[in-house]
Structures are given as C-alpha cells and as structure tokens.
N, C-alpha and C positions, 0 to 999 in steps of 0.2 A: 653585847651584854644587855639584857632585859631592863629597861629603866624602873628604877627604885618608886614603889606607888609614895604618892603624896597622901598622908592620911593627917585628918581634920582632926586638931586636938580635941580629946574627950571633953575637955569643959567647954565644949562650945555647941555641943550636940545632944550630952545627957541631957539637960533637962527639959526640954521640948521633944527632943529627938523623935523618931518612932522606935519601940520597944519589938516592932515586928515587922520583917519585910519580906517580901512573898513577891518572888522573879520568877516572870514567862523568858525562857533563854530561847530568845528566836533569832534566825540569822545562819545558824550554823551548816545552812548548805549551800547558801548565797556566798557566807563566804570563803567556801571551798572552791566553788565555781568561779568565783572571779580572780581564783590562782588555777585555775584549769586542775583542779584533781576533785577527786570524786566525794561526792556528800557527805560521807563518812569520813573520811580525811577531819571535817571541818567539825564533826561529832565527835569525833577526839581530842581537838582542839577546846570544845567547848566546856567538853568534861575535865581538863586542865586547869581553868580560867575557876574552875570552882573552889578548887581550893584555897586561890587570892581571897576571893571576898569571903568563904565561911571563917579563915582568917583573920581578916578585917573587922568582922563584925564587931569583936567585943571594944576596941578603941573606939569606937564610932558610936558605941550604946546602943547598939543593938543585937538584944538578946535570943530573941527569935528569926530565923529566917528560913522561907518556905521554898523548895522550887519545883519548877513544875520539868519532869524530864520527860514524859510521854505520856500523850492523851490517850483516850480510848477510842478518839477516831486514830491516831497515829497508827491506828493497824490496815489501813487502807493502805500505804504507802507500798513500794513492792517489795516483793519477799528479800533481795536482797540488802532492801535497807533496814526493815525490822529486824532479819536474822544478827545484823550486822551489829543494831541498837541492843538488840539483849544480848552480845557477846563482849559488849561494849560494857553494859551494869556489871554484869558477872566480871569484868576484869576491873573495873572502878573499886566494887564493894572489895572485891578480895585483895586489892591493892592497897587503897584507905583504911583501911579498918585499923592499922596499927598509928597513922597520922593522926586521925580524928581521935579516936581514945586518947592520944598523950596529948591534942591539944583542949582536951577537956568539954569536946562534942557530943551532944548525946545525938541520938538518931533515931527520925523515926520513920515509915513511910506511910503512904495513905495512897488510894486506890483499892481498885478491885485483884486481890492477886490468884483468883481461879485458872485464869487464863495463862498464867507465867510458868514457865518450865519449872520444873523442881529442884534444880540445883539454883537456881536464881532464890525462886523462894528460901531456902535454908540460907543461904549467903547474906539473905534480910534479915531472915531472924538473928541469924549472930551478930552480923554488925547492930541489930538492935539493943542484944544483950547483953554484946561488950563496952557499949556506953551510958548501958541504962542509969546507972549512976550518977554520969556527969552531970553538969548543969553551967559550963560557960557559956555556951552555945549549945542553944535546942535548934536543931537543921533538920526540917522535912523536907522529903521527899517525894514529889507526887507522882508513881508509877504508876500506867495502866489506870490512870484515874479521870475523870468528868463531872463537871458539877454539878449535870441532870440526874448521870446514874450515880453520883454519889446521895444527891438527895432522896432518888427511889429507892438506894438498895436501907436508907437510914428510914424512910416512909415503912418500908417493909417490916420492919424491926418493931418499929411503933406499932403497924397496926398490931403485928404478933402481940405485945404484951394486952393490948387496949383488948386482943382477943382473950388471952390466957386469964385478961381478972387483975393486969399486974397495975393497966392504967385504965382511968375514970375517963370517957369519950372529953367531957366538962371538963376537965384539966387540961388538957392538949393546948397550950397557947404558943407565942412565937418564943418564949423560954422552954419549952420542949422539947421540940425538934432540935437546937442542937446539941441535946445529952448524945441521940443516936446517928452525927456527923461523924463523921474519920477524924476531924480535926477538934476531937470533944476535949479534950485536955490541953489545948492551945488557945491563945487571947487570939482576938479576931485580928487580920491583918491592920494596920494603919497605913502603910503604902505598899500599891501593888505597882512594880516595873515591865516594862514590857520596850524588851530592845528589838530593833531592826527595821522601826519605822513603821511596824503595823501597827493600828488604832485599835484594835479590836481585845477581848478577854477570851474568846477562846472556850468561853466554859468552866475558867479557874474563878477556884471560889467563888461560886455563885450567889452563897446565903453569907458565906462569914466578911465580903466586900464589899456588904451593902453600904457601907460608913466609911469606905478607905481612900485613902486618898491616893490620885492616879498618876505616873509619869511616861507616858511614851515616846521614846528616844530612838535615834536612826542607829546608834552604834549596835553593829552587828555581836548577836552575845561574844564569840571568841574576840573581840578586840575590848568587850567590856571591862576596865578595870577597876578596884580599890578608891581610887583617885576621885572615878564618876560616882561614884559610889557614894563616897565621902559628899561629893556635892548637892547628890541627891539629899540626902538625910539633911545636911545644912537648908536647902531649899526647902525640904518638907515644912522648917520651922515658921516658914514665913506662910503658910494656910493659914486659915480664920476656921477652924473645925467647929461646927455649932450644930453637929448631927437634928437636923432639924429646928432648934431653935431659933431665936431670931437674936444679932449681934446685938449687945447694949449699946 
C-alpha cells in the first residue's frame, strides 16, 4: 500500500510560502534503469507522480505550478523515445482532463507547438478549454518548449509590432518583453525545483527566474513526493529575498 503523503499544515506555509512553483522533472530514465526496464517505463511513472503534487498544491499555498515536460532539445533523443514521449502526453491529457477539471485545475501549456502532431495539439486545446474557468490551481505545462527560443520566438513578436507602428523603439524596456513571453499571464516563478541531483536549469525559465529561488535535490522525479514537497515550500520560508537590495 502506497504510503499516505505527510502534507504541512496550510498555516504554516501561506503566509511566506511561494505562490509559484515551476519543477524540472528529471530522473525519470535513471530511474527506470536502475529497475532494469526501459526509459519510458520510468516516463510513465513520472507522469503519475503528477497528479500527487498538482493535488498537494493548494494545502501547501500554492497556487501556481509550472512543469517543465519536454525541452526543445528533448528532440535529440532517439526516435523511439520521443515517439514514446508524445504518445505518453496524448494519453496523459486524454486521461486527466476529467481529474483536473473536478479538482478545480485550470491548464495551460507553453512552448512552441508547430512541431507537435495534431492530435496532441487539439488534446491541448481542450484540456485548455475545459479548465479555463477554474482557478485552484493554475498548472502549466511546458511542452516542446526552451528559454532561448521562447524569448526569440517573443523577441519576434516585438520586433513585428515595433514594425507595424503598434510599439515606440523608446518604450521597449525590461517591462516589455514580458507582455510577449508564453508565460505573459503568470507571476514569475519564486522557486524553481530541479530533482535528480542535477545542478543545472536547463533553459527553464530563463527571463521569468531571474529572482527565484533555487532547490536542487537528488530524489529522482518518480520517487518525488507531496511530503518533499511540502518541505520544500516550508524551507523556501527561511530565504532572506531582497531581489537586489541590500538586508536592513
């Protein structure tokens, strides 16, 4: 039997807490391989463990959560593990879609989605539009997505209007650019996770986690639970955030 996650009473994490949390889910072929079955095994496991913490979130105070499911280099890998990854979303979305709406999720995604089959695409849009309402949890998703091309394909956009007449060159400051981010209707991350013992970001969030505060952790995403979760946000509380200023 699955043990029951321990979750951190909500008065002890709203009021400091972070409002927004944005997890790299790394591990998930490591820890496939170290039960001897194949990487995807361990990509299915991981897309399981999601539903624990998008759960979690609202006892914990937090409203926002971001995760990152496949970069835009993720398409290097071999064919049979991409093919494997998007038949993996396509069974996700079309499975969740009735969880997440009754648990009061809204959903969004971000990336580039030119490159994604069409039935995946439509699978997004619905589950977009069957929670667009909600508001206990806003859960993005980051498919097909990078932080370099997410800021060139929003650079793009800019110049266009700067072309069209819509923006003044003299306006363009660092509140600009991110009206045309993917994540233009989301508060910036406050802490970003990153499980499996890598040190690194990867490319997530590049512009919106300039100010966020960082945890990286050995536990491999599928063994990630609620629990660590919960400790995270309680640890978050103990930062001194002084975005550049200097502590009194």
């Amino acid at each position: 039997m699955a043990k029951t996650p321990k979750i951190i009473p909500i008065e002890t994490v709203m009021t400091d807490g972070p409002q927004h949390v944005a997890i790299i889910m790394d591990g998930n072929g490591r820890w496939a391989q170290a039960r001897g079955r194949p990487r995807l095994f361990g990509h299915h496991a991981g897309a399981k463990r999601v539903r624990e913490v998008v759960e979690a979130c609202p006892d914990l105070g937090v409203k926002y959560l971001t995760i990152f499911a496949f970069s835009t280099e993720n398409w290097k890998r071999t064919q049979t593990e991409v093919a494997g990854l998007m038949s993996l979303f396509r069974l996700y979305i079309a499975k969740e879609t009735r969880a997440l709406a009754k648990h009061g999720t809204r959903v969004r995604f971000i990336g580039d989605r030119m490159r994604l089959d069409r039935k995946l695409i439509d699978l997004m849009d619905n589950l977009e539009k069957e929670t667009a309402k909600n508001d206990r949890v806003h859960l993005t998703i980051a498919l097909n997505y990078g932080g370099r091309d997410e800021v060139a394909r929003a650079t793009r956009r800019l110049a266009q209007d700067v072309a069209d007449g819509k923006l003044q060159p003299d306006n363009v400051d660092e509140e600009t650019l991110p009206r045309y981010l993917d994540t233009h209707v989301l508060p910036d991350p406050d802490l970003v996770i990153r499980t499996s013992g890598e040190a690194r970001i990867s490319g997530f969030l590049l512009w919106q986690s300039a100010y966020s505060e960082y945890e990286f952790i050995d536990t491999l995403w599928p063994d990630f639970t609620a629990e660590e979760l919960g400790e995270l946000v309680v640890n978050f509380r103990t930062r001194d955030r002084r975005f550049g200023a200097v502590a009194e």
